[in-house]
N, C-alpha and C positions, 0 to 999 in steps of 0.2 A: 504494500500500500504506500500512499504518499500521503505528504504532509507536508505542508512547509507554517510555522509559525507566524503569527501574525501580529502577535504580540512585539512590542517592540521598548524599549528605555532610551531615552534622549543620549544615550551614552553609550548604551550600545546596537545603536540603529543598523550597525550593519553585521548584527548576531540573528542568524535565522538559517535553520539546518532542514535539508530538502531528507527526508527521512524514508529510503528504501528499504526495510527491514526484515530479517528473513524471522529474525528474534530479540529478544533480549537477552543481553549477558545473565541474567538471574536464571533465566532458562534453560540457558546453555549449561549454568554449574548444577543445576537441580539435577539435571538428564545425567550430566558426568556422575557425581556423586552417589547415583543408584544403581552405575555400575563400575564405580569407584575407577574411571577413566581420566587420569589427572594429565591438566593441562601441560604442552612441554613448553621446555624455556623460553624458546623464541616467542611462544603465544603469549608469555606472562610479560616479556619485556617489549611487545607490540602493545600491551594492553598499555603498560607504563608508560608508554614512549606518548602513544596515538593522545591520550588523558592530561597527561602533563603539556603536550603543548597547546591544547587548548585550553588549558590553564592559564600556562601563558599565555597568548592571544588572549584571552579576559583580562588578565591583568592589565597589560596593557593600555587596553581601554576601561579599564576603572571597575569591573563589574565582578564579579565573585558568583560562584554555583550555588553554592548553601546545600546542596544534597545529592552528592555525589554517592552512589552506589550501586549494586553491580541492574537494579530494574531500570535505570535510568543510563545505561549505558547500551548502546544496540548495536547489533551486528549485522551489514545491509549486503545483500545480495553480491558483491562484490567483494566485502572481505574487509570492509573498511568499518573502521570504528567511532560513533558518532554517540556525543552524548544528552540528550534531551536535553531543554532550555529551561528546565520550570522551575528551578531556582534562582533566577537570574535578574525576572522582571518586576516579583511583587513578595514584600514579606511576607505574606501568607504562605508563598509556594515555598520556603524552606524547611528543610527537614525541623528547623529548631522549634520555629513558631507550632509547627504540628506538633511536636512533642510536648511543646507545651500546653496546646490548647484542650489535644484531644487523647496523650498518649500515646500517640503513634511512635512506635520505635525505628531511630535513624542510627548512623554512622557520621556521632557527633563526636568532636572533639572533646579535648578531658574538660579544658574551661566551660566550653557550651554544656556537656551534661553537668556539669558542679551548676551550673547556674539553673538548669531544669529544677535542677531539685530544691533551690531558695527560692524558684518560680519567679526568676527576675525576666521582667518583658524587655528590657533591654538590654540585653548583654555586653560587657564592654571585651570582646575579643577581634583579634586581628584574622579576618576573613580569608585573607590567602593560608594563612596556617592552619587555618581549620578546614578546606580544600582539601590539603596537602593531607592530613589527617586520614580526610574520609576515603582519597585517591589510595592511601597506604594497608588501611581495614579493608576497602575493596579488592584489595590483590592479596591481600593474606587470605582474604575468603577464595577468592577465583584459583591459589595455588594450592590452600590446602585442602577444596573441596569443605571445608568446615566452618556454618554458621559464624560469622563475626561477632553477631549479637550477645553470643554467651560471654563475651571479654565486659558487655555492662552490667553493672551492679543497679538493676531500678529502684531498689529499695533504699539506698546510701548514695547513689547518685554518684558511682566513684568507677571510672573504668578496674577492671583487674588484671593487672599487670603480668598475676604468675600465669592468668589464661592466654594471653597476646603470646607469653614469653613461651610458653608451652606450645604453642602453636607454630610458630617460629621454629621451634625446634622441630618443631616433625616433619616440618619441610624443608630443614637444611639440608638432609642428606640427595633428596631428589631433585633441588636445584643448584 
């Protein structure tokens, strides 16, 4: 199918992704994962490569994601890696505001989840580093086949470090 965005930000008026999709990346790990078919290097360092630089390209032009992770990232009939825009144009569409509003669990940085849990509407964090954050949990999910979500604590509002760290390890030997 297609798609192109129409939504736009006076700042980044020339961000709008023509979207051929065969799927999404969450799709792609779900199907791996239940025949525990893990992705190789080169896929995991396309995934990094393709992610980061339209990181940067956003940065550039002033704008930041807010919810970066692997349903919002698509894989289009060609091969190419494209990441939906809906964090881009309105506070509501970021993963934080959601989490705040209604619960919904995202691939927040450690400040933005510390601050879910004081239920501050404003958070004062540096939005490239929380990007960066979410770009980092969505490859540790995509390499090691294994839920990122279990690394947050919802109840103490504190990522768990020995589960990140644990996870990391189990995929050091196969990359």
């Amino acid at each position: 199918f297609f798609f192109s965005s129409r939504r736009r930000h006076t700042r980044c008026s020339g961000v709008s992704w023509a979207r051929r999709c065969v799927q999404e990346t969450d799709s792609e790990i779900r199907k791996r994962t239940e025949v525990r078919e893990y992705f190789g290097e080169n896929d995991i360092w396309y995934l990094i490569e393709s992610i980061a630089n339209l990181g940067n390209y956003l940065r550039l032009n002033y704008c930041y994601h807010g919810d970066i992770k692997p349903l919002n990232i698509l894989l289009t009939q060609d091969g190419l890696i494209k990441l939906s825009d809906n964090g881009i144009v309105t506070t509501q569409d970021k993963a934080y505001f959601r989490a705040l509003t209604s619960g919904e669990k995202g691939l927040l940085s450690p400040r933005l989840f510390t601050a879910i849990g004081i239920k501050d509407t404003q958070p004062i964090h540096d939005e490239e580093k929380s990007d960066v954050f979410s770009l980092g949990m969505t490859t540790l999910w995509a390499a090691s086949l294994n839920n990122v979500l279990r690394c947050y604590d919802w109840e103490s509002f504190r990522i768990l470090e020995n589960q990140v760290e644990y996870m990391l390890n189990s995929i050091r030997s196969r990359y």
